[in-house]
N, C-alpha and C positions, 0 to 999 in steps of 0.2 A: 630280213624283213618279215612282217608277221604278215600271214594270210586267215581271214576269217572265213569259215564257209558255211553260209543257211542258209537249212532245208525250206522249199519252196514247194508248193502245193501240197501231193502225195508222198512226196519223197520222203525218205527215213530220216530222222537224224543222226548225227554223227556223234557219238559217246565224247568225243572232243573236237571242235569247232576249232581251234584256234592252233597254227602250227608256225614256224620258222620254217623258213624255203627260200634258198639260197637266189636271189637277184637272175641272176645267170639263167635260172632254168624259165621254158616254153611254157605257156597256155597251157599246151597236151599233157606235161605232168599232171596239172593238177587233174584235168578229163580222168588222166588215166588210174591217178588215184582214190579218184570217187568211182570207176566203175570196178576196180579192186574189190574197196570198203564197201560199197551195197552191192556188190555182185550182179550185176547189172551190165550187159552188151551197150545198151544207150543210158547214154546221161547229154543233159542238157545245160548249158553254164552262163552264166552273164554277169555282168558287171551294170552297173546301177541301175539294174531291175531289167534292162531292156538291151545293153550294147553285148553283142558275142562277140570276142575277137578272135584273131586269125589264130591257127594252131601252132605257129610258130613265133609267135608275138613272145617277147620277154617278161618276165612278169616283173621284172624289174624299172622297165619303159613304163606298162603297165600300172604300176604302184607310182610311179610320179606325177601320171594321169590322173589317177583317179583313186587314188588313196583318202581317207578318211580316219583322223584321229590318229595319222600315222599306220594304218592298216587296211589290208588291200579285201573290200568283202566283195567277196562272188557267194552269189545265188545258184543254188543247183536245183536240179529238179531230173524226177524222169518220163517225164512228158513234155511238150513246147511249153514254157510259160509266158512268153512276152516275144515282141519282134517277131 
């Protein structure tokens, strides 16, 4: 499944937004791979501007929720931005 990810407020962008991420994996990877890429202790994440889910949610669950055009966009950010 493709996962898109934009930068919300301050936040950096990401030199490529757009990745394949296997069904299977948690919410937390994707956390854990934006605080990798921007090097960043906190990062903040949501799903259509406003919903954060749980850190062990599927993103596979996830993507049949609330997918769009066939793709799952989370907003990141490293400040609160919504909710």
């Amino acid at each position: 499944m493709v996962v898109v990810l934009r930068a919300t407020g301050d936040a950096p962008i990401l030199k490529q937004s757009k990745f394949k991420v296997p069904k299977a994996e948690r919410f937390a990877f994707v956390l854990d791979f934006l605080r990798r890429h921007l090097k960043r202790d906190s990062v903040f994440a949501y799903l259509q501007q406003s919903f954060v889910p749980r850190l062990d949610e599927r993103l596979g669950a996830l993507h049949a929720l609330f997918a769009t055009d066939n793709k799952l966009v989370i907003n990141y950010s490293t400040t609160p931005a919504w909710g």
